[in-house]
N, CA, C and O atoms as a MOPAC input file, in Angstrom:
PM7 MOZYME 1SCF
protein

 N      0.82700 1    -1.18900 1     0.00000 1
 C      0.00000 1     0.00000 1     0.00000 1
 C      0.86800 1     1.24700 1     0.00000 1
 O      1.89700 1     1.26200 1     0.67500 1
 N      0.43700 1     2.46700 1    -0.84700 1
 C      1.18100 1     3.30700 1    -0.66800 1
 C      0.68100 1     4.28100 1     0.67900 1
 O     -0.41900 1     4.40000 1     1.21900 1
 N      2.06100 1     4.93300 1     0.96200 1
 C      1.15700 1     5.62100 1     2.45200 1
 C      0.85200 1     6.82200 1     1.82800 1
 O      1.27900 1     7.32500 1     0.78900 1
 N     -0.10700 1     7.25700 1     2.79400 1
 C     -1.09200 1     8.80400 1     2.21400 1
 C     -0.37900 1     9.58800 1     3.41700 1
 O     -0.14200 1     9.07600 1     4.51100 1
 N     -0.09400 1    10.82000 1     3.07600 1
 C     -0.20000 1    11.86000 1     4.24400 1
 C     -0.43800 1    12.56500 1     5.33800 1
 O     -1.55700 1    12.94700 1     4.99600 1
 N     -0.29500 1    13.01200 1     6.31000 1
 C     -1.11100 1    13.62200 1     6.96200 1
 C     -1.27700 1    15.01800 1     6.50000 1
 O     -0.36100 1    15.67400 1     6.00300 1
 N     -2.74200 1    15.53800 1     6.72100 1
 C     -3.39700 1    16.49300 1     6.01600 1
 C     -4.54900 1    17.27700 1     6.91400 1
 O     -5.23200 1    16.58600 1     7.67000 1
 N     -4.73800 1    18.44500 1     6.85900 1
 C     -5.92000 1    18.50800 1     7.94700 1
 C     -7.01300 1    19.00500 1     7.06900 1
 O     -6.83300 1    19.08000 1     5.85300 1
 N     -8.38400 1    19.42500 1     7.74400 1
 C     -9.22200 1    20.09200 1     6.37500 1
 C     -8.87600 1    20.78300 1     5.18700 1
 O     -8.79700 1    20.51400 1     3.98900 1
 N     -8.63700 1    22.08300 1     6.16100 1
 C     -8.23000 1    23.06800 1     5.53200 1
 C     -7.04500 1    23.29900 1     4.57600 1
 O     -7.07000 1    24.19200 1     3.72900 1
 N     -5.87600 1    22.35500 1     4.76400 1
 C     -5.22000 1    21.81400 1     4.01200 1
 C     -5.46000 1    21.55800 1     2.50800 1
 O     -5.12800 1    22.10100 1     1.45500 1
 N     -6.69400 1    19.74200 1     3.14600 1
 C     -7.27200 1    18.96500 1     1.73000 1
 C     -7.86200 1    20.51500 1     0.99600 1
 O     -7.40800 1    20.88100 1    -0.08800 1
 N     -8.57400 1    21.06800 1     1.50200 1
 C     -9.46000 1    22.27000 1     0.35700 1
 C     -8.89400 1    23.20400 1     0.04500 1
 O     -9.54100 1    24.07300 1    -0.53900 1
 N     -6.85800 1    23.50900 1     0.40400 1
 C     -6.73500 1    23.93700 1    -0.54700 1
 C     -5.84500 1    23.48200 1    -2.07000 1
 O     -5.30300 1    24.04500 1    -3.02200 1
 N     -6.14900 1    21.90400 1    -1.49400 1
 C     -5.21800 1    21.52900 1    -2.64100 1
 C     -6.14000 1    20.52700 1    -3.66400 1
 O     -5.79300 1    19.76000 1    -4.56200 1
 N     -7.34400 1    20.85300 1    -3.16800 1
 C     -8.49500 1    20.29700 1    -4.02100 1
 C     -8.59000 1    21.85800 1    -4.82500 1
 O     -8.69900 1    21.90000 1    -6.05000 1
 N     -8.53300 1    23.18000 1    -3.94200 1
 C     -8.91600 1    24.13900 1    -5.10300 1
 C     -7.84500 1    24.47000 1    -6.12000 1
 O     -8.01000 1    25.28900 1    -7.02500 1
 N     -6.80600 1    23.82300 1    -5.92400 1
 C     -5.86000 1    24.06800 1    -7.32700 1
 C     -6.44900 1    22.85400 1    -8.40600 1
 O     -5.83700 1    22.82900 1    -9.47300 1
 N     -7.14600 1    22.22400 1    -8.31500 1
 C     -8.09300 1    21.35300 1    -9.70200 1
 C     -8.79900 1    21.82000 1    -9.60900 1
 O     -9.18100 1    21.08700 1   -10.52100 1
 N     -9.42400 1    22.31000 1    -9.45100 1
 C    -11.25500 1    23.32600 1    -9.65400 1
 C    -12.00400 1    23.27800 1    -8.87200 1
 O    -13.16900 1    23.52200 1    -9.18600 1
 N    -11.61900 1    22.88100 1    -7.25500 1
 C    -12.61100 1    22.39900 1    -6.46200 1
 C    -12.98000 1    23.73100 1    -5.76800 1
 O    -11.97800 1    24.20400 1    -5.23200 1
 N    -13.99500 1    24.43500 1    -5.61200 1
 C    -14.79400 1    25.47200 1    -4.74500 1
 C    -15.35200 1    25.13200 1    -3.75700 1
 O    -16.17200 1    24.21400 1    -3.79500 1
 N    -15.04400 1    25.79700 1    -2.60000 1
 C    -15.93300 1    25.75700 1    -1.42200 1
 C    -17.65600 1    26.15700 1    -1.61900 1
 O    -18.00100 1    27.29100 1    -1.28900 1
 N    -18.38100 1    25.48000 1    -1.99800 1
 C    -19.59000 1    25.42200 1    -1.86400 1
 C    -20.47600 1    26.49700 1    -1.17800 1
 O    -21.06600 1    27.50900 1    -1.55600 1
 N    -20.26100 1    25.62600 1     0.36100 1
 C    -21.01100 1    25.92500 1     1.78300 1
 C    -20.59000 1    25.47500 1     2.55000 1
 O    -19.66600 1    24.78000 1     2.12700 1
 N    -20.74100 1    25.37600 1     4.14800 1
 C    -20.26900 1    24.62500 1     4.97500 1
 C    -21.87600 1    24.13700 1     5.77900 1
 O    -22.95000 1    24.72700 1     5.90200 1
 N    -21.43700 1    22.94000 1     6.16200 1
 C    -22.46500 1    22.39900 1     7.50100 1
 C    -21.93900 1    21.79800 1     8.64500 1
 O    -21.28100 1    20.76000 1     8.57600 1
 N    -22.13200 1    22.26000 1     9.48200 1
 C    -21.33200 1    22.27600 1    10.90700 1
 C    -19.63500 1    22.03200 1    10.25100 1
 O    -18.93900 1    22.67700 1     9.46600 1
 N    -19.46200 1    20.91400 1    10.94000 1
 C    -17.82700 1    20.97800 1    10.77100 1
 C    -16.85200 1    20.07800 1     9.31500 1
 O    -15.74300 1    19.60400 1     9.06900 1
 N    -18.40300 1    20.32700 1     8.59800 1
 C    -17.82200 1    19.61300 1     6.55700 1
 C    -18.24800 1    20.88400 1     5.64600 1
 O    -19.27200 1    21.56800 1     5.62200 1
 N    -17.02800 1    20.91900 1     4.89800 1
 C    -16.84800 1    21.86900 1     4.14300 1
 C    -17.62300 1    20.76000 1     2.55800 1
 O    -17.35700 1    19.57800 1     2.34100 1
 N    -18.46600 1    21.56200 1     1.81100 1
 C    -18.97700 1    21.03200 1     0.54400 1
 C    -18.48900 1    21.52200 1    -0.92600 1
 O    -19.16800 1    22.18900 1    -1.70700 1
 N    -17.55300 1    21.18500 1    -1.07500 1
 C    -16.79100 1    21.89300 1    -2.70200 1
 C    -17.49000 1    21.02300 1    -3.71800 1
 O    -17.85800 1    19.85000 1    -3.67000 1
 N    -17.55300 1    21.84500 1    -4.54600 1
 C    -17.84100 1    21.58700 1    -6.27300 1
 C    -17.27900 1    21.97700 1    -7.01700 1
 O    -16.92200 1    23.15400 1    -6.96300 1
 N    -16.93200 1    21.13200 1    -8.09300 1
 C    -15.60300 1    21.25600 1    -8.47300 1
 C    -16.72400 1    22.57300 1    -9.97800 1
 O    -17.87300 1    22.29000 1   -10.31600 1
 N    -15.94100 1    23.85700 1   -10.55000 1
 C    -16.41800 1    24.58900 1   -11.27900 1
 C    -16.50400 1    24.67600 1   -12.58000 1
 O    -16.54500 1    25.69400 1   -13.27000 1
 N    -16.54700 1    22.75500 1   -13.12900 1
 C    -16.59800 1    22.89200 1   -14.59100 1
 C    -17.37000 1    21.68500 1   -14.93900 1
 O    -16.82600 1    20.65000 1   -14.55600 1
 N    -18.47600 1    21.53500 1   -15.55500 1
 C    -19.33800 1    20.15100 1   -15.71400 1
 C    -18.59800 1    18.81100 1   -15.69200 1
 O    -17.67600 1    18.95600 1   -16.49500 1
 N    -18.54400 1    17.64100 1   -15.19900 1
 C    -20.19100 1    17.61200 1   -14.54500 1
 C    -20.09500 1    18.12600 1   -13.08400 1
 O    -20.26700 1    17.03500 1   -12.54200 1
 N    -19.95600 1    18.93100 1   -12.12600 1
 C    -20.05200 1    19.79800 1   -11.07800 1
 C    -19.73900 1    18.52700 1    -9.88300 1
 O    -20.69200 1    18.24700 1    -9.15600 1
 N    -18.73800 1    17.94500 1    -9.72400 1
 C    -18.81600 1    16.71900 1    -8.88600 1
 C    -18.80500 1    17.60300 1    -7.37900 1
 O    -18.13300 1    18.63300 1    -7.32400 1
 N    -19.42700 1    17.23100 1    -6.41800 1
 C    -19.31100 1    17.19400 1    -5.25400 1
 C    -18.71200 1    16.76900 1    -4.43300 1
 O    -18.83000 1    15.54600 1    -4.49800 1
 N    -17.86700 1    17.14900 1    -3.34700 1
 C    -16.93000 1    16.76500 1    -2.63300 1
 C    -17.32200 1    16.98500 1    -1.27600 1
 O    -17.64900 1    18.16100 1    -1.11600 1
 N    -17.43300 1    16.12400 1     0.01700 1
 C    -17.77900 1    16.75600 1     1.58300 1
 C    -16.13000 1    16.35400 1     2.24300 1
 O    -15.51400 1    15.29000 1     2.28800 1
 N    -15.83800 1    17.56900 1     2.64500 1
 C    -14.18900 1    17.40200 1     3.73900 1
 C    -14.87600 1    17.82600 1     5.03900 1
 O    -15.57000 1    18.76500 1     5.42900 1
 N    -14.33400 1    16.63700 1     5.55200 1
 C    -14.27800 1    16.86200 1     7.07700 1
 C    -13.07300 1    18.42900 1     7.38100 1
 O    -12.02200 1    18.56800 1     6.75500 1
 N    -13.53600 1    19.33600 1     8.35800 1
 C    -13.52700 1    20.32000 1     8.36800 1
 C    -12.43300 1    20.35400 1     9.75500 1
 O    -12.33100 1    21.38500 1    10.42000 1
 N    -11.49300 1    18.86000 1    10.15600 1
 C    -10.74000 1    18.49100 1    11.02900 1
 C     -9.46200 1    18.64700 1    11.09700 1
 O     -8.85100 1    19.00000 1    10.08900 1
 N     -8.78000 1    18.40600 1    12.34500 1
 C     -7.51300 1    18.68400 1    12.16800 1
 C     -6.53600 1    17.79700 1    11.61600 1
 O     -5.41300 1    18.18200 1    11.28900 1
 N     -7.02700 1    16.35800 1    11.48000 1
 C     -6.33600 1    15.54500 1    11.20200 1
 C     -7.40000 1    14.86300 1    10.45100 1
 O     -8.36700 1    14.49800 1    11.11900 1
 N     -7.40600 1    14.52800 1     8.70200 1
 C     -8.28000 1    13.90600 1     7.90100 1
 C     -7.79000 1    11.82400 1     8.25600 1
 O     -6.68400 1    11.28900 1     8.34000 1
 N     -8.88500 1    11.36500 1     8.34300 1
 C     -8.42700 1    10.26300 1     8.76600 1
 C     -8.11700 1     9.23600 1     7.65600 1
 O     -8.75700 1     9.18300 1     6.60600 1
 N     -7.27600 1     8.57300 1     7.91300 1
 C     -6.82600 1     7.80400 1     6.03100 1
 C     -7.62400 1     6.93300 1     5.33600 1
 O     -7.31400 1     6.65200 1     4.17900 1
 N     -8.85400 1     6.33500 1     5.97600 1
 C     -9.54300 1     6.16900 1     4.97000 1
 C    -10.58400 1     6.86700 1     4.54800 1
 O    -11.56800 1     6.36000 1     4.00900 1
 N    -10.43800 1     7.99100 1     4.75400 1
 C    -11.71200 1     8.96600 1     4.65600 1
 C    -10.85100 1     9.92300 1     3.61200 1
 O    -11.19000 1    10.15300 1     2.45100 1
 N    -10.05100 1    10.26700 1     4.05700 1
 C     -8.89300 1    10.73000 1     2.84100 1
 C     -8.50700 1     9.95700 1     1.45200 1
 O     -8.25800 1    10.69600 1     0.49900 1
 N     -8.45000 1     8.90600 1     1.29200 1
 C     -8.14400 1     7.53300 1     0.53100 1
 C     -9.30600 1     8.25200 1    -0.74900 1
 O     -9.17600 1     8.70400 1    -1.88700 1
 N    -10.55100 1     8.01300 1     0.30800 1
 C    -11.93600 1     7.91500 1    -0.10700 1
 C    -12.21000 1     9.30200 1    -0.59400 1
 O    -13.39300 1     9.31900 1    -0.25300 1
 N    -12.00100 1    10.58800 1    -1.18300 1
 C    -12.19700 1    11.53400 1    -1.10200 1
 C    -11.10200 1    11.62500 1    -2.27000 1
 O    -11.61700 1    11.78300 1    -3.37700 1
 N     -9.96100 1    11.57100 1    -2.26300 1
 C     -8.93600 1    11.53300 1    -2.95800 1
 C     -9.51100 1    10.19600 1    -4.37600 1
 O     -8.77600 1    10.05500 1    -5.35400 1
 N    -10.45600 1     9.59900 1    -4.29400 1
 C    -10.71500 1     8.79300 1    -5.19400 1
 C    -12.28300 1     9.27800 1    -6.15300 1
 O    -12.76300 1     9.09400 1    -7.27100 1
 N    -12.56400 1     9.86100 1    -5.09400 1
 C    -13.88900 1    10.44700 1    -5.32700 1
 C    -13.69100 1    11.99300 1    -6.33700 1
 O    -14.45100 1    12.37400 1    -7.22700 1
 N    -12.29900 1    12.73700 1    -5.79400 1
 C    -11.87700 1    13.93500 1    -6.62500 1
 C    -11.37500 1    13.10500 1    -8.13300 1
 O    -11.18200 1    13.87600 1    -9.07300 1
 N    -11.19200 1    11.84100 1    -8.37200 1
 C    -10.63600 1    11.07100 1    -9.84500 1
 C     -9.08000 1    11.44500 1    -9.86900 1
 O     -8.56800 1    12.00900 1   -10.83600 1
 N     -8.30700 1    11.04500 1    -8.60700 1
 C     -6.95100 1    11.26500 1    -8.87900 1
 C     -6.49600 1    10.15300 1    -8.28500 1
 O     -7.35200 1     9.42400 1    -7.78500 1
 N     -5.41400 1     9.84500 1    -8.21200 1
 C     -4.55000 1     8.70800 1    -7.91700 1
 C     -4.13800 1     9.14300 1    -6.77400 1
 O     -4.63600 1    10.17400 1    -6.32100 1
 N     -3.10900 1     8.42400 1    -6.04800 1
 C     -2.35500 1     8.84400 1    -4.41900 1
 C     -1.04400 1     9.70000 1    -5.00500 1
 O     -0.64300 1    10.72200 1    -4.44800 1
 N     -0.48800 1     9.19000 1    -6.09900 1
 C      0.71600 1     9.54600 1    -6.48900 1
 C      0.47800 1    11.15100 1    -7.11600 1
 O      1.42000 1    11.93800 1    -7.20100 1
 N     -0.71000 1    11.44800 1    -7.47300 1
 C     -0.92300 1    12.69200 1    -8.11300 1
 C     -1.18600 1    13.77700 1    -7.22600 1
 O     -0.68600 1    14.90200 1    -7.24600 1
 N     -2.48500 1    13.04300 1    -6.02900 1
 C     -2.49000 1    13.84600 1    -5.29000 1
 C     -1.19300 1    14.36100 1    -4.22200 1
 O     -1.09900 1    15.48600 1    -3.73200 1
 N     -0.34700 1    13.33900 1    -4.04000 1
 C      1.20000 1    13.96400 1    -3.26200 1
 C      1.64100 1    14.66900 1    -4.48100 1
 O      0.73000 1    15.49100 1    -4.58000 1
 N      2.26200 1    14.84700 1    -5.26400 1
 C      2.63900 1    15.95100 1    -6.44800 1
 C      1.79300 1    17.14700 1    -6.16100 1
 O      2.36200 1    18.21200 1    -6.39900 1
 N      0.65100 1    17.22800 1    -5.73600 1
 C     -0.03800 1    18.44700 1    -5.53800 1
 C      0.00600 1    19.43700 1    -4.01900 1
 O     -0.47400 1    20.55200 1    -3.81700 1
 N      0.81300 1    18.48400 1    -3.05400 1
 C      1.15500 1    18.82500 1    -1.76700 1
 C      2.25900 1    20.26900 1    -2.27100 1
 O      2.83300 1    20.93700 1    -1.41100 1

């Protein structure tokens, strides 16, 4: 397995907004980005200090990137 990072919310959203991802809205402590070019995918980040790795894994698969792409984007 490759290892994933440690990352905290605010972190993941801003390295989701260098691919097109926008902060939405927030609800309590999850931030909701959409990414700003069709088809408008939706993204929910835990809004934490520490993203937990399979919730990160899962999110990072859900944005359509690999592990290796998303570390290049750190």
């Amino acid at each position: 397995m490759r290892k994933l990072p440690v990352v905290s919310g605010k972190q993941l959203c801003k390295i989701l907004g260098e691919i097109g991802y926008l902060a939405d809205h927030q609800t309590g402590s999850h931030v909701i980005l959409r990414h700003e070019d069709s088809p408008y995918r939706r993204l929910t980040v835990p809004h934490h200090k520490e993203i937990a790795k399979g919730t990160l894994r899962a999110i990072i698969r859900q944005a359509g990137l690999t592990i290796e792409e998303f570390k290049e984007l750190l």
